[in-house]
N, C-alpha and C positions, 0 to 999 in steps of 0.2 A: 238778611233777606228782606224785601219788600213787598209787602199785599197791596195790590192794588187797588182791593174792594176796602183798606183798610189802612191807610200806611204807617208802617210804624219806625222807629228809630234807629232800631239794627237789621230788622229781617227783607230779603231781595227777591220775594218773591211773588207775586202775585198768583199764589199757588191755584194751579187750574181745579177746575172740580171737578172731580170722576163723575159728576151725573150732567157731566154735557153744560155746567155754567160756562166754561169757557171764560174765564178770567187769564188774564195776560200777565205771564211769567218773566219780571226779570231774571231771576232762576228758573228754567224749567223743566222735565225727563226720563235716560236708557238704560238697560245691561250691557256687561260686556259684552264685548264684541257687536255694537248697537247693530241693528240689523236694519237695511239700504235696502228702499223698493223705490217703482218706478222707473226702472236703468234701461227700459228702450233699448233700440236696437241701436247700436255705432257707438264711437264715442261720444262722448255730452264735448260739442260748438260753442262755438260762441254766438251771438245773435242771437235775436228776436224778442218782446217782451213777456215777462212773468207776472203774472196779477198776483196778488197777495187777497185773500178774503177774511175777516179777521170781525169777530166781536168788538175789542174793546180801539179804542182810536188810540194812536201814537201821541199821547201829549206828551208836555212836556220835552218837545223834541231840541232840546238845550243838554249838552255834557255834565256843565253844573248839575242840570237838576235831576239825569237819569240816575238811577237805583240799578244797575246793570252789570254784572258780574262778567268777566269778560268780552265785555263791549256791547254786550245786549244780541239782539239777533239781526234787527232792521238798522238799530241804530249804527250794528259795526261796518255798514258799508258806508257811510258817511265819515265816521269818527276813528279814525287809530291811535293807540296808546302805545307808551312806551314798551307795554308786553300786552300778547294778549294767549287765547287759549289755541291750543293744538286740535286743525281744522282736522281733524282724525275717528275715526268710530271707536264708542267701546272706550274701555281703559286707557286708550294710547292718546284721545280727546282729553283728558283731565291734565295733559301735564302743561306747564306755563312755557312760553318759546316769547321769543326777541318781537315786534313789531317794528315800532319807530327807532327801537336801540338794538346795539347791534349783538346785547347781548341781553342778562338777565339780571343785570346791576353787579357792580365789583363793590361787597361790605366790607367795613373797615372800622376801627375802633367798637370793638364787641359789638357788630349790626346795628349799632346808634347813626351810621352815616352810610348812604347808599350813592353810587355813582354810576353814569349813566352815560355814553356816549352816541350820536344820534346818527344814523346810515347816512351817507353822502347819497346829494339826489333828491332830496325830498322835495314835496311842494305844494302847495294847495292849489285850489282848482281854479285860481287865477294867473296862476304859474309862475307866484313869488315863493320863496327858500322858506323851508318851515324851519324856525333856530329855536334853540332851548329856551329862547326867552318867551316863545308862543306857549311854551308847556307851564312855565312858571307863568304867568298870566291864564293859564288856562284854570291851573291849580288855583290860585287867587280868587280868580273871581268866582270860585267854587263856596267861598268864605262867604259870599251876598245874602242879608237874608232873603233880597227879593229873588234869589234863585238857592234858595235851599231845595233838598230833596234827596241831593246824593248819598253815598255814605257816610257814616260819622268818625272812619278811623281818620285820616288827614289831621282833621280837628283833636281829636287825640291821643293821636302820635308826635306830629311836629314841634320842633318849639316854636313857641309862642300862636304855634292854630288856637288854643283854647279863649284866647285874647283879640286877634286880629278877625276883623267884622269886611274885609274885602276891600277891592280897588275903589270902589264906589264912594263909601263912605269916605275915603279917606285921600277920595279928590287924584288918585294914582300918584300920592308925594308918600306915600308908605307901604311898604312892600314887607312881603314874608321873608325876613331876612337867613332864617332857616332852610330858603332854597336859594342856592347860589348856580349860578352862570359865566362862571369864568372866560368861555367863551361862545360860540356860535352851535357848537355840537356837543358840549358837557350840562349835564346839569346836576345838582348834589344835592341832595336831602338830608335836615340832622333833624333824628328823633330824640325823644326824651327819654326813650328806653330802648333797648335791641330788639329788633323786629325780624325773626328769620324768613316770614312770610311778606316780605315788603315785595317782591316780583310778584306775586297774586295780587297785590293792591294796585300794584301801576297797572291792571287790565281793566282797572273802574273807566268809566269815560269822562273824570274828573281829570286824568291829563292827558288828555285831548287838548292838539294845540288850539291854539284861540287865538288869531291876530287881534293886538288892541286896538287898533284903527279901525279896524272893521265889527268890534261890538259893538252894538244896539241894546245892551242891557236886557231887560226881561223882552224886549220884542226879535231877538238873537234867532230865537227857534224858529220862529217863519223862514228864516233864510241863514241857516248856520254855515260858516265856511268850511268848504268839502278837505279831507285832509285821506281820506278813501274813495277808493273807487268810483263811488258814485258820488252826484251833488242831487240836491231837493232845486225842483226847476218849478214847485207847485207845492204848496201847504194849506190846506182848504178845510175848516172848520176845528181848528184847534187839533191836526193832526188825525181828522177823520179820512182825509182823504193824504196821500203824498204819492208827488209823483217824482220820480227819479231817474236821472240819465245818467251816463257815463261821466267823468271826470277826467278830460283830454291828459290833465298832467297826473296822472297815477299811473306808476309803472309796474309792472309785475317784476322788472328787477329788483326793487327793492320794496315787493311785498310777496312774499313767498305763499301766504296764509290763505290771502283771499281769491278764487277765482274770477271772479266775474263774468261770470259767460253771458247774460243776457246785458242787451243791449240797452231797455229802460226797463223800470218796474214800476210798476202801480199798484200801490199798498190801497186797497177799501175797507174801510170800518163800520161799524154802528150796523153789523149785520145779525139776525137771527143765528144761531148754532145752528139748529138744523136747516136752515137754509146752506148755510154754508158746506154743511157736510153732503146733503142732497145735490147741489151744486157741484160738487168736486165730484164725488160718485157718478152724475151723469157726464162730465166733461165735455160738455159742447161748448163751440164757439173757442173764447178767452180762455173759461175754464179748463181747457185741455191741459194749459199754460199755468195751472193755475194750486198754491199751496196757500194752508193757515199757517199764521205762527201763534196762535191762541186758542185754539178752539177743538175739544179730545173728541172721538166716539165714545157713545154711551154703551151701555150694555144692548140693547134691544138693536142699535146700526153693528154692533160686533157678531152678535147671533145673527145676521143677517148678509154680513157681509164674510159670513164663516162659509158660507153657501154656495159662494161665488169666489173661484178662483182667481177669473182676471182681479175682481177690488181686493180679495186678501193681498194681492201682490203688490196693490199700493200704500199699502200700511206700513209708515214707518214706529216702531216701535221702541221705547228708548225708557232709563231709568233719571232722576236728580237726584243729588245729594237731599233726602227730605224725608221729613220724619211725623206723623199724625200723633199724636200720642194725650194720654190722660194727665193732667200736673195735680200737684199736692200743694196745698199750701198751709204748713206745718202749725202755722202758728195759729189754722182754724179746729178747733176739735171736733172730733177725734183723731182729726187727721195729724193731731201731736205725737201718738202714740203710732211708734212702727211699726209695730204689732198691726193694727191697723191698716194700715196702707200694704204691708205684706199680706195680707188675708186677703185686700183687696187685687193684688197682684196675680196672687193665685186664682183667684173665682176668675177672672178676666176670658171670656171664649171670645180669641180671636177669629175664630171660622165667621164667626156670626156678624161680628162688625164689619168682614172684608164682605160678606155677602151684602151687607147695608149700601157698601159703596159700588157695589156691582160687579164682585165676585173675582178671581186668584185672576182672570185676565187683567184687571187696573188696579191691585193691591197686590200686595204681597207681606205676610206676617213680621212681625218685627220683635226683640226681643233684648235688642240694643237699642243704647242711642243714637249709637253713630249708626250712620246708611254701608249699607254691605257693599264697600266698595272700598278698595284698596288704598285709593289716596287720601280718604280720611285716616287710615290706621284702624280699619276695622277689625275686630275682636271678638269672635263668636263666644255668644256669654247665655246664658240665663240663668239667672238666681230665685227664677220663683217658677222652677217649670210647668206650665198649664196644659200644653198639648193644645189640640186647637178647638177642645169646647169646655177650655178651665177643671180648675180642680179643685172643686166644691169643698170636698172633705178635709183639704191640708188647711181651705181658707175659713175653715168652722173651727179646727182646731186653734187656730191664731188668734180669731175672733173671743173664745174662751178664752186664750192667755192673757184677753187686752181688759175681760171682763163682762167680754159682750156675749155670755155662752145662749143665751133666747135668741141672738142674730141685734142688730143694730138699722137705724133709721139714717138713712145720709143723702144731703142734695147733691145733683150734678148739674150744675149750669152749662149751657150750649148757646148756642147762634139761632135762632127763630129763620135762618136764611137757608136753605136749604143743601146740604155740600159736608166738606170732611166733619164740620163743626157743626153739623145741622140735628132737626129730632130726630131722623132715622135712623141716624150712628149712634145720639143717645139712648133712644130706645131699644138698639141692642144691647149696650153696654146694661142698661136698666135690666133687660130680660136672663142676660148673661149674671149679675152678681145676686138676682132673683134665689138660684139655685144654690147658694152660700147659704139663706138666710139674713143678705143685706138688700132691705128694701131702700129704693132709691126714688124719692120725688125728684122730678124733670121741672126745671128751671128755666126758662125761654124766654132768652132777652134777641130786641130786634138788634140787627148786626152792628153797627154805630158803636150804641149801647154796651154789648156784650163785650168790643174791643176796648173801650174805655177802660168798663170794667177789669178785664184778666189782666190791663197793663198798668194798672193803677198798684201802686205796693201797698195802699193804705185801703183800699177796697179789695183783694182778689179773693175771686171766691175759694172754696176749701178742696173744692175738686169738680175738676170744668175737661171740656173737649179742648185740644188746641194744634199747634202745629209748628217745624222750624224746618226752614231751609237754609243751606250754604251758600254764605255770597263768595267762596271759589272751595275748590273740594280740596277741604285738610281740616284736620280739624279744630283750629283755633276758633273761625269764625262759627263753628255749629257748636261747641264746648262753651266757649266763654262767656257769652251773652245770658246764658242757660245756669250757671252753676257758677261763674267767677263772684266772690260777694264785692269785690269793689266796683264791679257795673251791676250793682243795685241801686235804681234810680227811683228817688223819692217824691221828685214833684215833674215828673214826667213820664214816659213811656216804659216802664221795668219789666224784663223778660223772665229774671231770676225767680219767678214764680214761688216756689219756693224761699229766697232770700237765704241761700245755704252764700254763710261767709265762715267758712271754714280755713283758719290761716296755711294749715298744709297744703289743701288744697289752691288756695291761690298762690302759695310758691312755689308749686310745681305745674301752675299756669308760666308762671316768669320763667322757669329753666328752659320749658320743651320751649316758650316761646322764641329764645334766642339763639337755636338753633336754625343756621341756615345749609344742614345737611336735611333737607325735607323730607327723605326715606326716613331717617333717623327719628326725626321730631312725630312721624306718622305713627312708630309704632309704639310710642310714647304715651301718644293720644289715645293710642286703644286700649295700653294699660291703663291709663286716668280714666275712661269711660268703663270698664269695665269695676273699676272704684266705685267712681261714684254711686253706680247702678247701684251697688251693695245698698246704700242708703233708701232705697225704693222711694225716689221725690218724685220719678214719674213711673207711668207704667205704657214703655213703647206698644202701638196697636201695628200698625203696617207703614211700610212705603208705597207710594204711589206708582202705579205705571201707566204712562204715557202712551197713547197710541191714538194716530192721526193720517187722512187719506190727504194722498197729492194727486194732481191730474193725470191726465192719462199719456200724456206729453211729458209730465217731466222726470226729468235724467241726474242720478251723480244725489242722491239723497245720502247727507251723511250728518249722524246721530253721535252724538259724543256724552260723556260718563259726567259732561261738566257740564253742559244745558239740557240733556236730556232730550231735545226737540232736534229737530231736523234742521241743520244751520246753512239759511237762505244766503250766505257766500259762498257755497258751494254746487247749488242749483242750476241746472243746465235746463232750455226749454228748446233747442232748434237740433 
């Protein structure tokens, strides 16, 4: 997952903030059966354009350098991958379908080598042939450091990615010999391990074709070649502003996913949240036309817009794979002692943190790790039940087992910035283990800061606010970042918080991972999460919920289990 306010090396999300920041989610969202507003009268046409109004600006608008889980939202009408996600509401959105291939990869030698055959037809939007060699260049030049940014499995997973530094450096006389192209429509990938989740990888927009002739290196993003539906005809301030037309050579034959019903769109950034939201609510002019793809209602536009029928009807509402939660890090004391961290498990009043974020409409309690939703291999568990305003007495008794029978003194560090990680959630938290007899001094580092900190393995504080989202929904990539000990990183970004390098435990990362029965490997996941939890290294607080108004115009709103947001390729505006 990737923060945008913060970015880090595994995570894809720039998780929005339930108090209206309006941070931009490569991850972001719904429940099942996401729920579609705004459906107008007729069927959703095609024609006329759709404005975008949006907080944070589109940078970065380069495949190398997106963080983008399924091709992103804006980004996937320019970019198509080898797979990408199922344009469906609800549960039936999370599962991975064909894009540029005509299938979901044929594995072969224990999922160490994946193969790929590319749909007859294709073409970018100057209406030459897109061939496997555009992918494997596209992949490559993913390796640049002057376009890092995307994810870090490619690097490794492949052989020899942990090695090779891209096309640039190496003047294009060296290539990833670990992607082969045999011919014009195959392309083959060898890993260094079996990967059963390698078709949820190919929906990064790291392979996104890339003609060579036509890269520009880092100045690529002003004008990337269209390989979807749309092309960028306009890139204005570092991707504050884009504007986008159709792309004469995209066919719907051989793209099943994407609709395209409007004709151009015009993405605006660097706006106010509440302008934006006030703007979509009145829908005049543009705005009639007009959706975010960044930017939630607060509590106080929800009581508001509860009031009113016509605007509750344009609220799309929707869940992400995403998890808010307390970490531990063991190796600070007390928090050595599980005694401890289970006392603390117990005191924990959820009621009271999700009221901090602005109440069971944009939270929802949590008690696992994984997000309650089926294609992670979710696993209803809880091992320290608290009910939703903790359980004082079980965590006093624990407290006395660990020695601390007078109650205990412990810091919690947060984000000085206001949002999941901010002091109002700590101050619940604070108020909440209050009633244990665990007094807790508040720690308030400015956001920079604070991220340095919690990713640092040689600094992390002993018990902090934090957050993980899925860069696609299963649970390798929300599991292993979190708990695997051989991605414990020591002179850069470490998420293991904790630093649990438990050898069972990482062998039974290796097993579920090489399974490419992905029902199978799901419910695998929810047994290992269901483990792990036993250990108490974090203590889950809620998932997020997503809820966002479209104009009064637009048609065909559809919310899926795997961005959680309303997916602008499916937006009808005439």
């Amino acid at each position: 997952m990737r923060d945008r306010r913060a970015i880090s090396r595994r995570a894809t999300v720039a998780a929005v903030s339930l108090a209206l920041v309006g941070g931009v989610a490569a991850c972001a969202g719904p429940q099942d059966g996401g729920e579609s507003s705004g459906k107008g009268d007729g069927k959703p046409a095609k024609g006329g354009k759709l404005t975008v109004l949006n907080s944070e600006a589109q940078s970065d608008f380069d495949p190398a350098r997106l963080y983008t889980s399924g091709g992103g939202n804006v980004p996937s009408l320019v970019f198509r991958t080898l797979t990408t996600r199922n344009r469906a509401n609800g549960a039936a959105g999370t599962r991975v379908v064909p894009d540029l291939a005509t299938g979901l990869g044929t594995p072969s030698e224990n999922a160490t080598v994946w193969t790929y055959t590319l749909k007859k037809g294709l073409k970018f939007e100057d209406g030459s042939a897109i061939t496997s060699a555009d992918i494997k260049y596209g992949v490559e030049r993913s390796f640049a450091a002057e376009l890092s940014g995307g994810a870090p499995y490619l690097r490794d997973w492949l052989i020899g990615g942990d090695t090779y530094q891209g096309p640039f450096v190496h003047k294009g006389k060296k290539t990833l010999d670990s992607i082969e192209t045999p011919d014009e429509r195959t392309i083959v990938f060898r890993l260094k391990k079996p990967v059963g989740d390698f078709p949820y990888l190919a929906t990064q927009t790291q392979f996104a074709p890339v003609p060579k002739d036509k890269d520009t290196g880092a100045r690529y993003e002003s004008h990337p070649i269209s390989s979807g539906p749309y092309k960028v005809v306009k890139n204005t301030g570092d991707g504050e502003r884009l504007q986008l037309e159709r792309n004469p050579y995209w066919s719907e034959k051989v793209d099943d996913q994407r609709k395209a019903y409007p004709d151009t769109i015009d993405v605006r950034s660097g706006l106010d949240p509440a302008v934006i939201n006030q703007r979509l609510s009145t829908s005049s002019g543009d705005d009639a036309r007009a959706i975010t793809t960044d930017t939630n209602l607060g509590p106080a536009e929800l009581a508001q817009i509860g009031q009113d029928k016509a605007l509750k009807s344009r609220v799309g509402i929707g869940h992400f794979g995403y998890t808010d939660y307390l970490a531990f890090n063991p190796k600070v004391k007390p928090f050595d002692k599980p005694e401890v961290r289970q006392a603390i498990s117990y005191a924990i009043g959820r009621k009271s943190v999700i009221n901090a974020v602005g109440g069971s409409s944009l939270a929802e309690p949590a008690t696992t790790f994984l997000p309650d939703q089926k294609a992670f291999g979710y696993t209803p568990y809880d091992h320290f039940p608290a009910g939703g305003n903790g359980n004082p007495k079980k965590a006093r008794e624990l407290l006395a087992k660990a020695g601390y029978e007078d109650g205990l003194t412990i810091t919690l560090t947060h984000s000085t910035d206001e949002g999941e990680m901010g002091p109002t959630v700590a101050a619940a938290v604070q108020q909440s283990l209050a009633k244990a007899g665990i007094k807790v001094r508040l720690k308030g580092l400015e956001g920079n800061a604070y991220n340095e900190q919690r990713w640092d393995a040689d600094a992390t504080p002993g018990f902090f606010l934090t957050r993980w989202g899925a860069d696609w929904p299963a649970g390798y990539p929300f599991l292993a970042p979190i708990f695997d000990g051989r991605q414990i990183v020591g002179d850069g970004a470490n998420f293991n918080h904790a630093q649990l390098d438990d050898p069972s435990i990482n062998k039974e990362f290796d097993e579920i991972s090489r399974l490419t029965d992905l029902k199978a490997a799901a419910k695998r996941w929810g047994a290992l999460d269901e483990r792990i939890g036993e250990l108490a290294l974090t203590v889950p607080l809620y998932h997020p919920v997503y809820q966002r108004l479209v104009g009064k115009d637009v048609k065909n709103v559809v919310i899926s289990d795997w961005t959680g947001v309303l997916d602008i390729s499916q937006v009808a505006v005439k």
